[in-house]
Z-matrix of the N, CA and C atoms (Angstrom, degrees):
N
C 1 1.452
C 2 1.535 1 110.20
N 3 1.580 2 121.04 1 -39.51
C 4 1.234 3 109.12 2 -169.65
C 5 1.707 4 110.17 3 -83.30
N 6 1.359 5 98.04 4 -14.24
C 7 2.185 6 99.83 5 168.82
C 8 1.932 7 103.65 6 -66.48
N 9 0.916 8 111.07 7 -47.37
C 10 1.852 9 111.05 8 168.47
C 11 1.087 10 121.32 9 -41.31
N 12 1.492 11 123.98 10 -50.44
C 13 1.023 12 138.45 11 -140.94
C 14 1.476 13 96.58 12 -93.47
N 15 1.627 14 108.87 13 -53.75
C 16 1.396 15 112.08 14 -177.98
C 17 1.338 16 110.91 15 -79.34
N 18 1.630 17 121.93 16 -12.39
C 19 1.577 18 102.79 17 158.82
C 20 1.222 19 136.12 18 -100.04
N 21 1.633 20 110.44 19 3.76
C 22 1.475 21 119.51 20 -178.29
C 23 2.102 22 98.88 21 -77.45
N 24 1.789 23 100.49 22 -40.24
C 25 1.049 24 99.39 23 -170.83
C 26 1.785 25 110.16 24 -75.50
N 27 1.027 26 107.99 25 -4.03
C 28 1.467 27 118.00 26 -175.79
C 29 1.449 28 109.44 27 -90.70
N 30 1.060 29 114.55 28 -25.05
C 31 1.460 30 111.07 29 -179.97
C 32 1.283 31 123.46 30 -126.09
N 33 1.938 32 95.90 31 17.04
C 34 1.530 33 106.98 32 170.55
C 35 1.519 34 126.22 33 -71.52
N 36 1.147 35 139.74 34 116.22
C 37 1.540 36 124.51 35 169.89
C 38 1.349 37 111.59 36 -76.58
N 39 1.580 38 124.71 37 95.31
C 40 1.295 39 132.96 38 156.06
C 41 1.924 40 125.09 39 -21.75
N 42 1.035 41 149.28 40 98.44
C 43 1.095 42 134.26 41 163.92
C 44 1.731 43 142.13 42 -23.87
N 45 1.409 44 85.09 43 -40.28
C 46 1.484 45 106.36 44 179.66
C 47 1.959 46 106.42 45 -136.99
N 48 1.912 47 101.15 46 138.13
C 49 1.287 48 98.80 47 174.83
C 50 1.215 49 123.03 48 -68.67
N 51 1.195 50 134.28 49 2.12
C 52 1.666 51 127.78 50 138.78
C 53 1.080 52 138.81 51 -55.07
N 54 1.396 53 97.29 52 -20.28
C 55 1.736 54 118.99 53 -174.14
C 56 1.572 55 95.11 54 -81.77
N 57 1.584 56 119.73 55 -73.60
C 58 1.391 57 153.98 56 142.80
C 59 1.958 58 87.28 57 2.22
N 60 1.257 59 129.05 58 -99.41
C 61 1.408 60 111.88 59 163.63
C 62 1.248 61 141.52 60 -16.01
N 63 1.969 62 122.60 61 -58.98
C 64 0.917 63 111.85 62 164.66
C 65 1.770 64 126.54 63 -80.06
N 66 1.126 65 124.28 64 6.03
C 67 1.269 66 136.23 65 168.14
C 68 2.069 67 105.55 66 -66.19
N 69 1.234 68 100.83 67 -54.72
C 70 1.571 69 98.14 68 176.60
C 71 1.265 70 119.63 69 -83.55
N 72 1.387 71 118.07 70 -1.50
C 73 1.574 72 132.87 71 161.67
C 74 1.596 73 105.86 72 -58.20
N 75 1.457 74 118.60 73 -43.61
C 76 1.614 75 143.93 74 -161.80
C 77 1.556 76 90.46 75 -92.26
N 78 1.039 77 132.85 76 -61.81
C 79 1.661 78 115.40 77 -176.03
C 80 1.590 79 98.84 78 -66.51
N 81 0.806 80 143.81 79 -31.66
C 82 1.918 81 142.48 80 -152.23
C 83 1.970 82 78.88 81 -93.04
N 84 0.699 83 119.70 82 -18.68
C 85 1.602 84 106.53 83 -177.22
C 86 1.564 85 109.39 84 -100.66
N 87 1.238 86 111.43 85 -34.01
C 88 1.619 87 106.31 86 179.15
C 89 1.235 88 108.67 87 -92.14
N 90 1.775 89 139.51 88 -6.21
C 91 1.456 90 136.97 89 145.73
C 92 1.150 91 100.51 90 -54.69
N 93 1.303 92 109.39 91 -48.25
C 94 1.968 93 95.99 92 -179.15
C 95 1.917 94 117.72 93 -74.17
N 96 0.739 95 93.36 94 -30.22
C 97 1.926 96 96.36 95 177.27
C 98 1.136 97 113.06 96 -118.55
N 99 1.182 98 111.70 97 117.58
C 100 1.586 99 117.01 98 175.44
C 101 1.241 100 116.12 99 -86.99
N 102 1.315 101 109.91 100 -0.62
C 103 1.483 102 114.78 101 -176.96
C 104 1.762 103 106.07 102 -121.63
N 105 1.344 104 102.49 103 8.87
C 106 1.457 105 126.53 104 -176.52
C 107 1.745 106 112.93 105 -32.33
N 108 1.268 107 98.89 106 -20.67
C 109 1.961 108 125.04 107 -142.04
C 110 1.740 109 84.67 108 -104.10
N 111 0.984 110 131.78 109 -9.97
C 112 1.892 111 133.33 110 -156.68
C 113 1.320 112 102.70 111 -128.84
N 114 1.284 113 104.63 112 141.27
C 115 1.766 114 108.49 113 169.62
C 116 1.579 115 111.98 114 -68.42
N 117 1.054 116 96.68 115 -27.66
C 118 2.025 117 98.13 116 159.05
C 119 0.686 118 119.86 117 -24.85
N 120 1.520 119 134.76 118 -34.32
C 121 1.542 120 114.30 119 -133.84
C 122 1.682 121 78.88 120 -125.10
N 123 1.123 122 131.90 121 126.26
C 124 1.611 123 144.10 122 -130.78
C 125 2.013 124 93.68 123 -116.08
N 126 1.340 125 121.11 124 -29.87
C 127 1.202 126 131.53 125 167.52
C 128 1.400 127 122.00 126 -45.30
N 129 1.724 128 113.77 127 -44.87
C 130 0.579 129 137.08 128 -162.68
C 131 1.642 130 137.67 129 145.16
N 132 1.503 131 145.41 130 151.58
C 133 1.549 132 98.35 131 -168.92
C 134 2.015 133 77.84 132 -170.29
N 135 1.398 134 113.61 133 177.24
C 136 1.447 135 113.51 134 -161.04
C 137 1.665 136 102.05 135 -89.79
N 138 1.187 137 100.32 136 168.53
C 139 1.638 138 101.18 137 174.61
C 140 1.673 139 100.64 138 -139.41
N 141 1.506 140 126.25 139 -172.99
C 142 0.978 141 111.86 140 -170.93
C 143 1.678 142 86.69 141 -161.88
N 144 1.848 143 109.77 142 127.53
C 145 1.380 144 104.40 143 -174.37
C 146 1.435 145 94.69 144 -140.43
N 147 1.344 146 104.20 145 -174.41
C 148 1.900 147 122.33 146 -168.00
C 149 1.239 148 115.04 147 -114.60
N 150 1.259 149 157.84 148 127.90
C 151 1.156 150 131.54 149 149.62
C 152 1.133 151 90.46 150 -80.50
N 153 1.565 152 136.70 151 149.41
C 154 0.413 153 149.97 152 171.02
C 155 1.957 154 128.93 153 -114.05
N 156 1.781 155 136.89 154 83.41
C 157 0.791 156 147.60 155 178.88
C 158 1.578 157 131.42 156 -71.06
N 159 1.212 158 137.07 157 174.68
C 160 1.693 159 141.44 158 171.31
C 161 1.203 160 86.70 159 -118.62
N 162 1.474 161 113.02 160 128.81
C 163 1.386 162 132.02 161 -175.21
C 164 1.549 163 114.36 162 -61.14
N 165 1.220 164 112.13 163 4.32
C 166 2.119 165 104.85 164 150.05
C 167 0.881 166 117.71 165 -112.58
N 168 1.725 167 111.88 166 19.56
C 169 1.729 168 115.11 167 163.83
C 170 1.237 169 99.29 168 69.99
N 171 1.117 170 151.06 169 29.42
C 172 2.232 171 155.99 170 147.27
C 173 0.985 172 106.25 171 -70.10
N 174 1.360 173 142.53 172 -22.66
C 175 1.439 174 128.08 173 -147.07
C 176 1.294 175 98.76 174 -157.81
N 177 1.530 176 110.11 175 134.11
C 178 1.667 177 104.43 176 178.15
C 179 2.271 178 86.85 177 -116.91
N 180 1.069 179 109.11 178 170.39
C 181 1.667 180 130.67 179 -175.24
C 182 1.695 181 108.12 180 -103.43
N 183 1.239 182 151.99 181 51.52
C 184 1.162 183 163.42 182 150.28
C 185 1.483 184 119.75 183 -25.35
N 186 1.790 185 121.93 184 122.32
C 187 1.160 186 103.47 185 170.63
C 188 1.431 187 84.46 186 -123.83
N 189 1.681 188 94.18 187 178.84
C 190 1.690 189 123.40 188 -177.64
C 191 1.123 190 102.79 189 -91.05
N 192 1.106 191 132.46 190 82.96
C 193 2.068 192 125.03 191 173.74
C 194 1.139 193 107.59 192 -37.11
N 195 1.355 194 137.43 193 127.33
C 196 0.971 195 141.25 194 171.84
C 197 1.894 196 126.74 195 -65.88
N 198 1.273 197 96.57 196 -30.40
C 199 1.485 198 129.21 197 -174.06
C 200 1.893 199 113.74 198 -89.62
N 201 1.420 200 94.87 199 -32.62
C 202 1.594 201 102.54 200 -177.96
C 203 1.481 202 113.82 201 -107.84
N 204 1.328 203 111.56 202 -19.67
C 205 1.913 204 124.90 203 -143.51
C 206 0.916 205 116.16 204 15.95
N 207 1.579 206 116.80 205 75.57
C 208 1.084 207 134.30 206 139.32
C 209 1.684 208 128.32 207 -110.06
N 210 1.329 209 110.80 208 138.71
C 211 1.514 210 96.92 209 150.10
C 212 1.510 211 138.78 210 -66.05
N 213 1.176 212 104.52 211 114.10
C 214 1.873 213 108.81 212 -164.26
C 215 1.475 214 117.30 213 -116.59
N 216 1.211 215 148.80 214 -178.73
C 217 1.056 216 148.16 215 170.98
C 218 1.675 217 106.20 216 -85.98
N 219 1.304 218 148.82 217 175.25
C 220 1.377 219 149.04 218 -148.85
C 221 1.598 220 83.69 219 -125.72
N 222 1.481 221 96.27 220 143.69
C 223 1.511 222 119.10 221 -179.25
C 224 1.528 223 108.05 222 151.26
N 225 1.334 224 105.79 223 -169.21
C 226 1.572 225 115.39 224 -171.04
C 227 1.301 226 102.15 225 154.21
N 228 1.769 227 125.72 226 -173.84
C 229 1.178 228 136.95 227 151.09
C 230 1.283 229 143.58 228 9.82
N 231 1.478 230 122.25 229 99.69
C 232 1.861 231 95.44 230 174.14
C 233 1.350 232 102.88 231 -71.44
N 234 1.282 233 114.31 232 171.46
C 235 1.600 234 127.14 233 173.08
C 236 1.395 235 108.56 234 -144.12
N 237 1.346 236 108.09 235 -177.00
C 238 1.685 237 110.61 236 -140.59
C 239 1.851 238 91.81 237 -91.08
N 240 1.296 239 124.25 238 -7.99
C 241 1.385 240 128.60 239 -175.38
C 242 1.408 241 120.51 240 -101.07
N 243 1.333 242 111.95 241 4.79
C 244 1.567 243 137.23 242 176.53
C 245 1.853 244 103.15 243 -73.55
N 246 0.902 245 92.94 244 121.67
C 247 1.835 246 90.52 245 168.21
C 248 1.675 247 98.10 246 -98.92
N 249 0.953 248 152.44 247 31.10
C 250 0.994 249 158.84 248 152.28
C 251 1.585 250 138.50 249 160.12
N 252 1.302 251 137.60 250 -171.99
C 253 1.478 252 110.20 251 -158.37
C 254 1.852 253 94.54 252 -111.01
N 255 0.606 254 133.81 253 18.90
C 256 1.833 255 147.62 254 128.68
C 257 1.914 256 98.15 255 -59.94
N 258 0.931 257 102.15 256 -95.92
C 259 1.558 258 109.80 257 -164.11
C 260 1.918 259 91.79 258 -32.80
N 261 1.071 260 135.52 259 -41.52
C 262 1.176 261 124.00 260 -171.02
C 263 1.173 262 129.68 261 -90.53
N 264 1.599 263 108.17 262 0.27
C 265 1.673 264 125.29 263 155.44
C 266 1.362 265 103.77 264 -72.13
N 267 1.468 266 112.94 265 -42.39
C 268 1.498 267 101.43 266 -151.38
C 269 1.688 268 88.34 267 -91.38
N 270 1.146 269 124.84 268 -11.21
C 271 1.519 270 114.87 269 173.15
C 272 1.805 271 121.21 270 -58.21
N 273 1.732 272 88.56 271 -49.46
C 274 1.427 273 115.45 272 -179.00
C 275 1.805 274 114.79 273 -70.23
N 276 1.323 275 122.97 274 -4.19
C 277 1.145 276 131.16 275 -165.11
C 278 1.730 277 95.10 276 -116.85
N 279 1.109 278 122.50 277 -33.43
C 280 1.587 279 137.76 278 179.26
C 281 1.348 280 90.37 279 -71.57
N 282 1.575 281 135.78 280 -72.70
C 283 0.988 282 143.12 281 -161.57
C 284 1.681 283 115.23 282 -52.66
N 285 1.338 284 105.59 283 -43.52
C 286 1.237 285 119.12 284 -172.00
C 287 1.341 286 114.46 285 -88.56
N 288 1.647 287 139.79 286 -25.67
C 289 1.075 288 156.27 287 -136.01
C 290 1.943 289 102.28 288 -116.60
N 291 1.677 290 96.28 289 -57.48
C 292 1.566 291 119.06 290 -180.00
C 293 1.753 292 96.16 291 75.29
N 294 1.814 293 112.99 292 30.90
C 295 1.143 294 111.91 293 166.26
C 296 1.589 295 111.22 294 -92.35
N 297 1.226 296 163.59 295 165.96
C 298 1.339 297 154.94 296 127.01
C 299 1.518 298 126.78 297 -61.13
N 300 1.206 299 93.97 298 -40.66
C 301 1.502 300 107.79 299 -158.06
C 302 1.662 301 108.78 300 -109.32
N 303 1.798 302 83.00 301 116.92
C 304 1.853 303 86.91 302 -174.45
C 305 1.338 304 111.47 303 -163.46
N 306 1.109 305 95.09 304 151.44
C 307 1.852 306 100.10 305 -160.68
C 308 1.938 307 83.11 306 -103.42
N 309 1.310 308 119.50 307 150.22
C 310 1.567 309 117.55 308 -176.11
C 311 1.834 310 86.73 309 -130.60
N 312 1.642 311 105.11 310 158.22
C 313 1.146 312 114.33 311 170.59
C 314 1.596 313 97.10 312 -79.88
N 315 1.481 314 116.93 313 143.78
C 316 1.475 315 122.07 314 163.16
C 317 1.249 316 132.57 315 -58.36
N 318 1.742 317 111.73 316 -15.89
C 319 1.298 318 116.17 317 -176.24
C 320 1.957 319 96.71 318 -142.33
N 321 1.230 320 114.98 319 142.77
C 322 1.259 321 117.36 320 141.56
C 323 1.691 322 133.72 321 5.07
N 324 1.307 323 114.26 322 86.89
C 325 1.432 324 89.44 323 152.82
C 326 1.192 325 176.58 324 -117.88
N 327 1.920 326 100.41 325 28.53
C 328 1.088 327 150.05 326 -112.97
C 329 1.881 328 103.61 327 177.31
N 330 1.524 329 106.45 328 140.09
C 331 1.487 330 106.97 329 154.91
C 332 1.614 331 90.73 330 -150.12
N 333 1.811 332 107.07 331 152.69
C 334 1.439 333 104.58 332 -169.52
C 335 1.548 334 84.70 333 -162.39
N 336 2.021 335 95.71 334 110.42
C 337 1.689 336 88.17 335 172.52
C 338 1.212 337 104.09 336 -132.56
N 339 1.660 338 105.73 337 140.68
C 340 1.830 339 120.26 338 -159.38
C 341 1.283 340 107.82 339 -141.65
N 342 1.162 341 120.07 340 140.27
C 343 1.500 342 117.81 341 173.99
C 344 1.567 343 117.75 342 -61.58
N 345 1.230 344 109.87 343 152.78
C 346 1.710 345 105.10 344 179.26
C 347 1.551 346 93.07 345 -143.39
N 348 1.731 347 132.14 346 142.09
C 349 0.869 348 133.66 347 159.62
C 350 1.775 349 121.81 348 -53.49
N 351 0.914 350 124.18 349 129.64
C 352 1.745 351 120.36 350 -159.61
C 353 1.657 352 103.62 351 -163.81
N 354 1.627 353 95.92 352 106.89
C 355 1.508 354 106.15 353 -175.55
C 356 1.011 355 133.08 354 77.16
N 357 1.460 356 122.66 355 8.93
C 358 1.662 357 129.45 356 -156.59
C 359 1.601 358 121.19 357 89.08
N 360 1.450 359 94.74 358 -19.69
C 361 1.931 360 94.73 359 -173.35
C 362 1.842 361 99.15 360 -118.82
N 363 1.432 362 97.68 361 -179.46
C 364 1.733 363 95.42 362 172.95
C 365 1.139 364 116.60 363 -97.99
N 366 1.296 365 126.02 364 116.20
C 367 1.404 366 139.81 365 146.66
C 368 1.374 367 120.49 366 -87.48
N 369 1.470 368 106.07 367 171.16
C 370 1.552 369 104.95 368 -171.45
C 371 1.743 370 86.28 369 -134.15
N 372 1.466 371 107.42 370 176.91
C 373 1.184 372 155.62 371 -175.75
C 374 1.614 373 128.32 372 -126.87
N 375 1.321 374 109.76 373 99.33
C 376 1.530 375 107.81 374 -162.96
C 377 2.340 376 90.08 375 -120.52
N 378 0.958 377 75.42 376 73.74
C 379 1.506 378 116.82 377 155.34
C 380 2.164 379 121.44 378 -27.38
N 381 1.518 380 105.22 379 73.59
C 382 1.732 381 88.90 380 -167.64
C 383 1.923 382 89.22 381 -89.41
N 384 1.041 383 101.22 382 153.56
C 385 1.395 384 113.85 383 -175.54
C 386 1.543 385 120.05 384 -121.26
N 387 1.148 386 103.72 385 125.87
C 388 1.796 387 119.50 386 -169.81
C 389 1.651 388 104.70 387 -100.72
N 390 1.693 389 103.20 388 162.30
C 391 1.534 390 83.78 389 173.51
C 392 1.994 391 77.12 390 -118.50
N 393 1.231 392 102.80 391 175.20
C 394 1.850 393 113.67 392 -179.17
C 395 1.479 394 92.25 393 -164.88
N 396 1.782 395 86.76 394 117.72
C 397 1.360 396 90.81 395 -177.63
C 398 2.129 397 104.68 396 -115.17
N 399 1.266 398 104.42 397 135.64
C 400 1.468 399 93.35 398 -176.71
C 401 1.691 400 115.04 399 -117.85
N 402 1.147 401 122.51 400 -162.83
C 403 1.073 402 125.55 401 177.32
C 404 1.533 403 123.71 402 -75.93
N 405 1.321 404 116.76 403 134.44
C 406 1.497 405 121.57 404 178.22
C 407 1.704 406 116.03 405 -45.50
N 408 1.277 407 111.57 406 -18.32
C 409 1.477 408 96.97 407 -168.54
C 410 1.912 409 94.28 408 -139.66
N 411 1.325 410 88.31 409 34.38
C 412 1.981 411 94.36 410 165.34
C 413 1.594 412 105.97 411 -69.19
N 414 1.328 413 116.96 412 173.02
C 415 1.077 414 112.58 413 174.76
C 416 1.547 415 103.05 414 -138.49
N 417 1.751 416 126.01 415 145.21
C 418 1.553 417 93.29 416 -164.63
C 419 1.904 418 92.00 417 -116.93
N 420 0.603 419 86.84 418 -170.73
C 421 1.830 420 106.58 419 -170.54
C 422 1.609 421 135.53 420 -124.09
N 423 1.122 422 118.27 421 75.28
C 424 1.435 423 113.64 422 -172.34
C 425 1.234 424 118.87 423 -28.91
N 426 1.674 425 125.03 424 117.42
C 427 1.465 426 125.15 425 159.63
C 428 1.125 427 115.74 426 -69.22
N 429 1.500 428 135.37 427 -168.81
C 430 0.957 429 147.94 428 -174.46
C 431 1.617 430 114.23 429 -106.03
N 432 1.468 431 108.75 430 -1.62
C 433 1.499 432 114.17 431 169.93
C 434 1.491 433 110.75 432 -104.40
N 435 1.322 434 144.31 433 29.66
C 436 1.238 435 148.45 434 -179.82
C 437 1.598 436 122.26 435 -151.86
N 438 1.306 437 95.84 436 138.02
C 439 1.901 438 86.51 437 -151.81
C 440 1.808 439 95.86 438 -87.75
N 441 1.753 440 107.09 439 -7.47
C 442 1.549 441 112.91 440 168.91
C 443 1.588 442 106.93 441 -154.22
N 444 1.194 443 107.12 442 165.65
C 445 1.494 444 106.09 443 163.52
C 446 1.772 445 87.32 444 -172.53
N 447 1.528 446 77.63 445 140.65
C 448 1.547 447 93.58 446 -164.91
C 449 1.758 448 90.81 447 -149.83
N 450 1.608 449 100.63 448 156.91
C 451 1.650 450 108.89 449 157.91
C 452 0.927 451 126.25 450 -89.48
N 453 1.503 452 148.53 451 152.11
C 454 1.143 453 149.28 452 -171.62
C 455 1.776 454 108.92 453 -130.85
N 456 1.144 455 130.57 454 146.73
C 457 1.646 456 138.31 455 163.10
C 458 1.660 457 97.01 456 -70.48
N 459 1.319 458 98.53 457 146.81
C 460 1.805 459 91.44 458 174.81
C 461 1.400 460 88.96 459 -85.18
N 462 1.047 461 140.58 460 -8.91
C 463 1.482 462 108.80 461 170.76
C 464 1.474 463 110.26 462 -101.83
N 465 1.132 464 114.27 463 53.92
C 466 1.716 465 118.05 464 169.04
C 467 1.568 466 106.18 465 -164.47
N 468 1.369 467 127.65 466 20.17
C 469 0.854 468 126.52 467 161.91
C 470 1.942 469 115.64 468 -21.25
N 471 1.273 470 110.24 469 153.33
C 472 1.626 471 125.13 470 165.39
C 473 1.462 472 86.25 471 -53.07
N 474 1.376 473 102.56 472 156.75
C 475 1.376 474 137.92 473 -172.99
C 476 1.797 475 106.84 474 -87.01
N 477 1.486 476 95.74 475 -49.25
C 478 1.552 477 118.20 476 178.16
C 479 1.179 478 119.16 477 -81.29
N 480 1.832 479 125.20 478 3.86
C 481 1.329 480 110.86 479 -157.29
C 482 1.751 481 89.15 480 -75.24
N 483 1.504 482 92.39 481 169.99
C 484 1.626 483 110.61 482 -174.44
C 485 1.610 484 90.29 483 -84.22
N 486 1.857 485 104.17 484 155.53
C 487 1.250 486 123.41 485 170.67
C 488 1.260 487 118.34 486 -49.73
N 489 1.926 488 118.88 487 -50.36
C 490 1.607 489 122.41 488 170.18
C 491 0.763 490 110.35 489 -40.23
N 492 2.219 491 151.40 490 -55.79
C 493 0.855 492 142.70 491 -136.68
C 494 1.452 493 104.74 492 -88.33
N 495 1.787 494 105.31 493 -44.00
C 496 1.436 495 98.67 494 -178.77
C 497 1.294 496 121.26 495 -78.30
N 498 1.755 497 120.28 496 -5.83
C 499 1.788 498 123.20 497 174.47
C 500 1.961 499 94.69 498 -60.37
N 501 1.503 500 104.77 499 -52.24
C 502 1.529 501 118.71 500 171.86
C 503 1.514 502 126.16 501 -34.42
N 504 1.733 503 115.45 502 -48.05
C 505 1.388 504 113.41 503 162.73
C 506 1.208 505 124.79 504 -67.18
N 507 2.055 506 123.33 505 -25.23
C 508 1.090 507 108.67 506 -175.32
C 509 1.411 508 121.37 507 -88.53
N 510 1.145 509 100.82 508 -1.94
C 511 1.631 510 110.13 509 174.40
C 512 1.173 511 108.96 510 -99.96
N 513 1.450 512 136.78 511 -5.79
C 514 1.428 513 147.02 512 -177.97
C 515 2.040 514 83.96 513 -91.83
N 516 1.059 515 124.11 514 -47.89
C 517 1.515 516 108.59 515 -175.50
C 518 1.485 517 119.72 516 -61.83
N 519 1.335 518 121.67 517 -26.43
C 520 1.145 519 135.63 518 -167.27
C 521 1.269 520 97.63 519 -60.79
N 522 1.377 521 120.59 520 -171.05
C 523 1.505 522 132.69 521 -142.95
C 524 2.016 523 97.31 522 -124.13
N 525 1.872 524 95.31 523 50.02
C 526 1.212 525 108.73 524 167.87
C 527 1.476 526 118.66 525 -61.68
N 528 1.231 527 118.20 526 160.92
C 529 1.851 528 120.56 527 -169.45
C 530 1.705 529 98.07 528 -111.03
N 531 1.491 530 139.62 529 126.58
C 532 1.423 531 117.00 530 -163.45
C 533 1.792 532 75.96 531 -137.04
N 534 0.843 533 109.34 532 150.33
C 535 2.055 534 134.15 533 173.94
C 536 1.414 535 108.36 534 -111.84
């Protein structure tokens, strides 16, 4: 997982030189942790999430974090059955969504790293971001890790959503390539 990780981000072209910055923020951390890729690693370590869209781009897929209360985009954890940190967005977006069917961007389109309370001490979350685009008339399914998940119009977004999520939709509109 951590050879993926450091070559998806290695051979990602960032959109924006902020992005381009935090992209070598993400290699300078997994030279330092080899275990960078695992919730193990107590410093801090990668996660892998979805935005998740309706394939004419109207509607983004929103859950209620249970842990943050926020509305966030779907993701979480790699795990040890991930062949890579793509496959483990779109795992975590299946899981969370109760959609099947989804086309994922091949690369990143998005990086978002935030502290998260973890174990009693501060760890962070260095966040690679997928776009997954599904069908207009999917229907999604509350898991058992979200206290809501609901659709939203992009033009009625939450009032409260966080700045990351919406930097996340506007680069999720862009003229991403999804398989």
């Amino acid at each position: 997982m951590w050879a993926d990780a450091y070559s998806t981000l290695h051979s990602w072209q960032p959109p924006t030189t902020a992005l381009g910055c935090r992209r070598d923020e993400y290699l300078e951390f997994l030279t330092a942790h080899a275990d960078g890729v695992w919730r193990e690693c107590r410093v801090g370590h990668l996660t892998a999430s979805a935005l998740v869209l309706d394939e004419k781009r109207q509607r983004v897929l929103l859950t209620l974090h249970p842990k943050v209360g926020k509305w966030l985009q779907l993701g979480g954890h790699l795990e040890l059955g991930d062949n890579s940190v793509r496959a483990g967005a779109l795992r975590e977006a299946i899981e969370e969504s109760g959609i099947s069917t989804m086309r994922m961007s091949a690369a990143p389109v998005c990086l978002d790293r935030h502290p998260v309370p973890c174990a009693g001490g501060q760890s962070e979350h260095l966040d690679m971001q997928y776009l997954a685009l599904v069908p207009t008339s999917a229907r999604a399914v509350m898991s058992a890790e979200s206290d809501d998940l609901r659709w939203f119009d992009l033009a009625q977004l939450p009032l409260d959503l966080d700045q990351s999520v919406r930097t996340l939709i506007e680069l999720g509109l862009d003229e991403v390539h999804v398989r």
